[in-house]
C-alpha positions as protocol buffer text, in pm:
chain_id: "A"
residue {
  index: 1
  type: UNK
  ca { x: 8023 y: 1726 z: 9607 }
}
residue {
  index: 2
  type: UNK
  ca { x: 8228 y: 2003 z: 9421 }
}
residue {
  index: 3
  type: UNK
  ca { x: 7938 y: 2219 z: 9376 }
}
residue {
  index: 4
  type: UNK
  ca { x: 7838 y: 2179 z: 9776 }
}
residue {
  index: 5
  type: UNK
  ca { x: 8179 y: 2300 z: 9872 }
}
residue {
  index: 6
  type: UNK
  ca { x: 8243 y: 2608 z: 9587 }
}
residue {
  index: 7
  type: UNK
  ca { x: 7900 y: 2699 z: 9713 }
}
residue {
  index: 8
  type: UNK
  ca { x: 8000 y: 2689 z: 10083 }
}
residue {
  index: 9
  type: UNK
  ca { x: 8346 y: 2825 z: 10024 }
}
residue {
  index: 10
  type: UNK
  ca { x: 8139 y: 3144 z: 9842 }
}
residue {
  index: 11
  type: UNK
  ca { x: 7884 y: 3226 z: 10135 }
}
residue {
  index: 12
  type: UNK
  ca { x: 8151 y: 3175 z: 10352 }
}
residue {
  index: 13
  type: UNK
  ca { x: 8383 y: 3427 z: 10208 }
}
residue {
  index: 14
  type: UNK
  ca { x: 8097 y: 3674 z: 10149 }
}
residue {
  index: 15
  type: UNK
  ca { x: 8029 y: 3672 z: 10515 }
}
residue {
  index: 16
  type: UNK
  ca { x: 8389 y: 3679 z: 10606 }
}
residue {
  index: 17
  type: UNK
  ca { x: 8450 y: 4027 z: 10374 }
}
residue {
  index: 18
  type: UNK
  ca { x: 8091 y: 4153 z: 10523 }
}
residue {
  index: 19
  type: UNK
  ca { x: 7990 y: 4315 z: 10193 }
}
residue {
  index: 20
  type: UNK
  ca { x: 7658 y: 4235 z: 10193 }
}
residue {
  index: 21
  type: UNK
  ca { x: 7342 y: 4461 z: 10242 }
}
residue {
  index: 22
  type: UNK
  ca { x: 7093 y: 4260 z: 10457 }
}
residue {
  index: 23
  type: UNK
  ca { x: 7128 y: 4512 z: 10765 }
}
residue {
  index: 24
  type: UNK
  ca { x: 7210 y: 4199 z: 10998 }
}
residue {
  index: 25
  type: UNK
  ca { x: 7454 y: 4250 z: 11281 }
}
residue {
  index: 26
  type: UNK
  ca { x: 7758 y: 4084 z: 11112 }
}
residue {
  index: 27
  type: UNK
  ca { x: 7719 y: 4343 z: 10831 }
}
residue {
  index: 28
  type: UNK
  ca { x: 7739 y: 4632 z: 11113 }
}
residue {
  index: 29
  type: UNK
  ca { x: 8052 y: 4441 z: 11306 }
}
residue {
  index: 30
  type: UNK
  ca { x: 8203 y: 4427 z: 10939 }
}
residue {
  index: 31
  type: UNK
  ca { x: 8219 y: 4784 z: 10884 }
}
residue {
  index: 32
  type: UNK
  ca { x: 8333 y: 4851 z: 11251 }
}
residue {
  index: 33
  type: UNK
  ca { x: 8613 y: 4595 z: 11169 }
}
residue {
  index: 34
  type: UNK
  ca { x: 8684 y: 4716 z: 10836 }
}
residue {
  index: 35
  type: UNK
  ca { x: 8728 y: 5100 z: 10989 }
}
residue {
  index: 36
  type: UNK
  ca { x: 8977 y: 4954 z: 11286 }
}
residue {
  index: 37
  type: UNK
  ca { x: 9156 y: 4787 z: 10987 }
}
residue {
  index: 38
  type: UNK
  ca { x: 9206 y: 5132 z: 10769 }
}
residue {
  index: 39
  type: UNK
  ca { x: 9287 y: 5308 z: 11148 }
}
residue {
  index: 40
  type: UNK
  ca { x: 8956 y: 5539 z: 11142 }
}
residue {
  index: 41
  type: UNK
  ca { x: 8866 y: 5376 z: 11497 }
}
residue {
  index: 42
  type: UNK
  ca { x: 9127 y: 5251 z: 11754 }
}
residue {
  index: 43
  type: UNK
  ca { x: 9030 y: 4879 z: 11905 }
}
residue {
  index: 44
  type: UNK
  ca { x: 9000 y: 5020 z: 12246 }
}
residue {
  index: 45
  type: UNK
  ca { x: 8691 y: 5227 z: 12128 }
}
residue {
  index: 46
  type: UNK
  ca { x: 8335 y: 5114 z: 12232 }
}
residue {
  index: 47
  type: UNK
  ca { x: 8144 y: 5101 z: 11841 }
}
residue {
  index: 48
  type: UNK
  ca { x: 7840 y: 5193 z: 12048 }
}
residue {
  index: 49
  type: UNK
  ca { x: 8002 y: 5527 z: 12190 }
}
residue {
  index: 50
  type: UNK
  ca { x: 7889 y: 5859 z: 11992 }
}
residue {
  index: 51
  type: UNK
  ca { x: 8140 y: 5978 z: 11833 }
}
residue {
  index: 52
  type: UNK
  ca { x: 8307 y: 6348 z: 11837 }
}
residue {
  index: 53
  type: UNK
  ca { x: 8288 y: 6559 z: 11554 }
}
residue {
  index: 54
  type: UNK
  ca { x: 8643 y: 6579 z: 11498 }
}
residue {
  index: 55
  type: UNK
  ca { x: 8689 y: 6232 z: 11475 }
}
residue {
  index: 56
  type: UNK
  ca { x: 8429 y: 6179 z: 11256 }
}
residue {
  index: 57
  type: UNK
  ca { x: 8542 y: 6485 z: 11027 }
}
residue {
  index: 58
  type: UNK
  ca { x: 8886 y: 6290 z: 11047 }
}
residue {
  index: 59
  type: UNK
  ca { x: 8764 y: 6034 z: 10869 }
}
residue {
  index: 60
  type: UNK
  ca { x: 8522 y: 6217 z: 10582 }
}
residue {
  index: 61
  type: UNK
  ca { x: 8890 y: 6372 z: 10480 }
}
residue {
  index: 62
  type: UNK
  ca { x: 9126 y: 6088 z: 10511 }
}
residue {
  index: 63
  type: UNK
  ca { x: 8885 y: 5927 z: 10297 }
}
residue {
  index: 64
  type: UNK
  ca { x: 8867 y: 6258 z: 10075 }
}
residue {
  index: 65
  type: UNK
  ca { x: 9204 y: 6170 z: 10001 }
}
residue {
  index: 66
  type: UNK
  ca { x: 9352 y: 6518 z: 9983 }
}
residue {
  index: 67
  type: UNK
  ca { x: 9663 y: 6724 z: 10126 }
}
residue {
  index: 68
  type: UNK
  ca { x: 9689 y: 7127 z: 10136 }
}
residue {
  index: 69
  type: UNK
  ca { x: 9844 y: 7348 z: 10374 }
}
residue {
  index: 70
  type: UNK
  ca { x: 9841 y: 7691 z: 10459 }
}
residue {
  index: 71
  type: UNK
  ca { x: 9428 y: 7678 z: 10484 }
}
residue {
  index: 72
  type: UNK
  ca { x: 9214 y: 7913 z: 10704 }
}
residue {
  index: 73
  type: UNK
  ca { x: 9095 y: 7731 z: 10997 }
}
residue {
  index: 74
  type: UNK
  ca { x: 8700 y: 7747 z: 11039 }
}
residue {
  index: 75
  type: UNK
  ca { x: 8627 y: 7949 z: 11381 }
}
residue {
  index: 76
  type: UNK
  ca { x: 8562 y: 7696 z: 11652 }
}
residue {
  index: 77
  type: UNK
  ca { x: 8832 y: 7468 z: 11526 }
}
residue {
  index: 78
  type: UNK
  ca { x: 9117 y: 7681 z: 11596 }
}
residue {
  index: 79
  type: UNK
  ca { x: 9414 y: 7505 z: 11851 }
}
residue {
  index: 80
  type: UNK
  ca { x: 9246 y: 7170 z: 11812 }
}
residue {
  index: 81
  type: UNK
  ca { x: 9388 y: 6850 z: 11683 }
}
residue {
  index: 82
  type: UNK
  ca { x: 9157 y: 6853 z: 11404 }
}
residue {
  index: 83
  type: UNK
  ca { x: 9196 y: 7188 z: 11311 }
}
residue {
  index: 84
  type: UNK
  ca { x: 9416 y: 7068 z: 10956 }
}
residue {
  index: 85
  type: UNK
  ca { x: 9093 y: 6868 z: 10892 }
}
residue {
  index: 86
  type: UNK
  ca { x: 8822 y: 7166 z: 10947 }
}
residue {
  index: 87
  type: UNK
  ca { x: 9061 y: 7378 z: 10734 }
}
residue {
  index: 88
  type: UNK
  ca { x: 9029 y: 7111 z: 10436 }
}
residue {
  index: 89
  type: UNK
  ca { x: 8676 y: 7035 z: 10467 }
}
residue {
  index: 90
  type: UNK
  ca { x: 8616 y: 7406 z: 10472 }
}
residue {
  index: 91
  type: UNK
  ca { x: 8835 y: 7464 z: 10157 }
}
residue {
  index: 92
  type: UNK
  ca { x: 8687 y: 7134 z: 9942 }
}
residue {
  index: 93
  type: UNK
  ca { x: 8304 y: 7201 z: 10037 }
}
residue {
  index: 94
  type: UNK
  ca { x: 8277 y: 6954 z: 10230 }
}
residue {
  index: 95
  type: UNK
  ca { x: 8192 y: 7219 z: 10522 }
}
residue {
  index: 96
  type: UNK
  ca { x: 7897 y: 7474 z: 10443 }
}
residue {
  index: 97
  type: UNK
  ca { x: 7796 y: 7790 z: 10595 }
}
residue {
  index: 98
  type: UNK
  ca { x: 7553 y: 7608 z: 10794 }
}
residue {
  index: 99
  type: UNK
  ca { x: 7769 y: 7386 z: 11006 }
}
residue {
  index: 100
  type: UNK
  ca { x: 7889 y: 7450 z: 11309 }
}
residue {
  index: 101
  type: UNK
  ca { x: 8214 y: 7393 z: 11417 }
}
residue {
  index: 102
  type: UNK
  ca { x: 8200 y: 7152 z: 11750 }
}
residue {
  index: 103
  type: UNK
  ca { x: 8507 y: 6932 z: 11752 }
}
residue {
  index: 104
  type: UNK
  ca { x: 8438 y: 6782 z: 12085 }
}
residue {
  index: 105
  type: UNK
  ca { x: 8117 y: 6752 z: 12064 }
}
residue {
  index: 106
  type: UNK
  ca { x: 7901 y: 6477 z: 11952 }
}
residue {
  index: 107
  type: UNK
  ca { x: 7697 y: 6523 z: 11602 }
}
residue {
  index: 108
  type: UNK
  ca { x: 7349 y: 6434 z: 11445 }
}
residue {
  index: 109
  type: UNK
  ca { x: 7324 y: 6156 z: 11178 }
}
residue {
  index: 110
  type: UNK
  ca { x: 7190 y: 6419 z: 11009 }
}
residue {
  index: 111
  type: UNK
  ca { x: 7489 y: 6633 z: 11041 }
}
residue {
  index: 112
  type: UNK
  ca { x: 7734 y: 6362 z: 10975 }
}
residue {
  index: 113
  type: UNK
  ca { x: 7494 y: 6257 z: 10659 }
}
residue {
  index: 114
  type: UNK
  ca { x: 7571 y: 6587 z: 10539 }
}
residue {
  index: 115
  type: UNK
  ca { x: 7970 y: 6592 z: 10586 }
}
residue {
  index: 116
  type: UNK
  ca { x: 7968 y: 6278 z: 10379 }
}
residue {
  index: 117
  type: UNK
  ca { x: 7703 y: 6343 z: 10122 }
}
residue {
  index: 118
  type: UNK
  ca { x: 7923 y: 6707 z: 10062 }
}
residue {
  index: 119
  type: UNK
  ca { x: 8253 y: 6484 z: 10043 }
}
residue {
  index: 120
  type: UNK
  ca { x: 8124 y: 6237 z: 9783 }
}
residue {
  index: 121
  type: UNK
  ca { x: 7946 y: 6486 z: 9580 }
}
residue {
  index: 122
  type: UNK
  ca { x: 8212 y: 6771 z: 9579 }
}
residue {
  index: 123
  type: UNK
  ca { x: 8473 y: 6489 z: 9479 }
}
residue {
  index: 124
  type: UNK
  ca { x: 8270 y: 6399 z: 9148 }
}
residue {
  index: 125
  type: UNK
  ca { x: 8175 y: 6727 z: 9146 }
}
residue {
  index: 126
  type: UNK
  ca { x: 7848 y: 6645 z: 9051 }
}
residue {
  index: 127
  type: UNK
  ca { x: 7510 y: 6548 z: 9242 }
}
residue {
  index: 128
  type: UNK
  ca { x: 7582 y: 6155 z: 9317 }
}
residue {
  index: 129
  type: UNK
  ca { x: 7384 y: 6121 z: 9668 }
}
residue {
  index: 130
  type: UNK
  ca { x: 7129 y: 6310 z: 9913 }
}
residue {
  index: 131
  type: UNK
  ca { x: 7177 y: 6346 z: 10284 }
}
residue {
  index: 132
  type: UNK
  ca { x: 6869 y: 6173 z: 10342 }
}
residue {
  index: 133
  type: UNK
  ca { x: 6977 y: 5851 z: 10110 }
}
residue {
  index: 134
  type: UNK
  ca { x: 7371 y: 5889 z: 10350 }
}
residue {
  index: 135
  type: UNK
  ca { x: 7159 y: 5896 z: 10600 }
}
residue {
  index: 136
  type: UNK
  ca { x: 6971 y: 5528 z: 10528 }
}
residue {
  index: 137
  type: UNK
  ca { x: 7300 y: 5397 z: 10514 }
}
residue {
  index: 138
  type: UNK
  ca { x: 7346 y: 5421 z: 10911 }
}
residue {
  index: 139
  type: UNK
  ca { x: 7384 y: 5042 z: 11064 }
}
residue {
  index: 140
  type: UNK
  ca { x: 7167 y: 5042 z: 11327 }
}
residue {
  index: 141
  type: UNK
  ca { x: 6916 y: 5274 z: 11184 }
}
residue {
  index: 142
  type: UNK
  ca { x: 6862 y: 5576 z: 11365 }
}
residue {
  index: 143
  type: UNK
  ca { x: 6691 y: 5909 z: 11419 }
}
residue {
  index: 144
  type: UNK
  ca { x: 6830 y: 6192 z: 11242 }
}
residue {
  index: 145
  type: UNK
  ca { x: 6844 y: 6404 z: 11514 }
}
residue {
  index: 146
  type: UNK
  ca { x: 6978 y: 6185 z: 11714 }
}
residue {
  index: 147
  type: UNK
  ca { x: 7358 y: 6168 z: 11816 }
}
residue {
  index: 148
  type: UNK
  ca { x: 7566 y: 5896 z: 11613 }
}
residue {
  index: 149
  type: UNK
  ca { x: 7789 y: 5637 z: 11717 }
}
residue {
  index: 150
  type: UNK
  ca { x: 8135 y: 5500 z: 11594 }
}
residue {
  index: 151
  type: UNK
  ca { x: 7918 y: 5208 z: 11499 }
}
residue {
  index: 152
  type: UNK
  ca { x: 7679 y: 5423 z: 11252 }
}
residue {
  index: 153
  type: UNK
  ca { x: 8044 y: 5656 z: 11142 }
}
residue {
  index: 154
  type: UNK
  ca { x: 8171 y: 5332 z: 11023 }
}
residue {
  index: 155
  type: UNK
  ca { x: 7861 y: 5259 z: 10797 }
}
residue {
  index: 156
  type: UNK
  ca { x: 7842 y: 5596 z: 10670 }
}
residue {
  index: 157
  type: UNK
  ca { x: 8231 y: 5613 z: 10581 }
}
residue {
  index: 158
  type: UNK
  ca { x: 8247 y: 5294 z: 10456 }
}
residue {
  index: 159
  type: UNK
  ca { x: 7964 y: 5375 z: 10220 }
}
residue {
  index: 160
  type: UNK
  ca { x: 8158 y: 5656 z: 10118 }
}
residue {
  index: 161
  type: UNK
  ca { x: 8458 y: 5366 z: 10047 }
}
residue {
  index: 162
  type: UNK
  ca { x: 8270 y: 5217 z: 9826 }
}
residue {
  index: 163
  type: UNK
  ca { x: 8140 y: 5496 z: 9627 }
}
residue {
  index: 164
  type: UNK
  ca { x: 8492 y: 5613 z: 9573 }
}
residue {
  index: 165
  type: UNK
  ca { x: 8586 y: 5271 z: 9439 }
}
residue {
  index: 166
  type: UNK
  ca { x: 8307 y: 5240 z: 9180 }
}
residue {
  index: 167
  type: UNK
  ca { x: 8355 y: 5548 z: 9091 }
}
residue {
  index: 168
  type: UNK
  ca { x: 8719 y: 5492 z: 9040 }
}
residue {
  index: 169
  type: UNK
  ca { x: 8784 y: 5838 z: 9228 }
}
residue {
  index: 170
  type: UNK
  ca { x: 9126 y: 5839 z: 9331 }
}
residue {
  index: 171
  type: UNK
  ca { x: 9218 y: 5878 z: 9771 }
}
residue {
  index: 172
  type: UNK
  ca { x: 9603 y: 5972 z: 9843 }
}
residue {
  index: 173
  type: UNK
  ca { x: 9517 y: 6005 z: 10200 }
}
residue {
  index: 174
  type: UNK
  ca { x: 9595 y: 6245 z: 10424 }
}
């Protein structure tokens, strides 16, 4: 009877933390949940809405974990909310000379695969992932070229989460 309910209590909390890899919907309303919790989406936002660029750069640098003023602003990015972000991203890497600047726009999987695949590999500062493996990580699945949701942001940055913490890389936040 023991061994029934430690084995209950264990699946139970496993789908309760939703850190499990079976591509089910839980897993995907886990990692919406889980970015509400750390403040990277606001409740009133529809997971299934694509998501802006800024926003979505937002979160690649909170979770880069960095601070530092007095940065150039990317052209494009100038006046906006965001623009403290752009000017980081710009400065770490995380930003190449083939992005363009869109803060209000929606982005490509492929795009955001990039941001994050730059973030986690400039951090190590060493080759840890490809865009094209970021970009399996996407909860639903998509089309690179197609425009990403909140939904598919959460996967991606969550990913990112959990490289960080086995790789014991240190986030301050921004």
């Amino acid at each position: 009877m023991l061994v029934i309910i430690a084995a209950v209590s264990f699946c139970g909390g496993m789908l309760v933390s939703g850190k499990y890899e079976t591509g089910t919907a839980f897993a995907d309303k886990g990692d919406v949940e889980w970015a509400r919790s750390v403040g990277y989406i606001k409740d009133s936002i529809d997971p299934k809405a694509e998501i802006p660029q800024a926003e979505f750069m937002k979160m690649v640098m909170e979770e880069y974990g960095e601070k530092q003023g007095g940065l150039r602003v990317p052209t494009g990015a100038e006046n906006h909310w965001a623009s403290e972000y752009y000017a980081l991203a710009q400065a770490k890497g995380v930003i190449d000379c083939s992005c363009q600047i869109k803060p209000d726009f929606p982005l490509t999987l492929k795009e955001a695969a990039k941001f994050v695949m730059l973030g986690i590999n400039r951090k190590g500062n060493e080759q840890v992932v490809s865009w094209e493996e970021v970009e399996s990580w996407a909860k639903p699945a998509g089309d690179a070229e197609q425009n990403i949701t909140y939904e598919q942001a959460a996967s991606l940055i969550r990913k990112m989460d959990d490289i960080y913490t086995e790789k014991e890389w240190k986030v301050e936040g921004i």
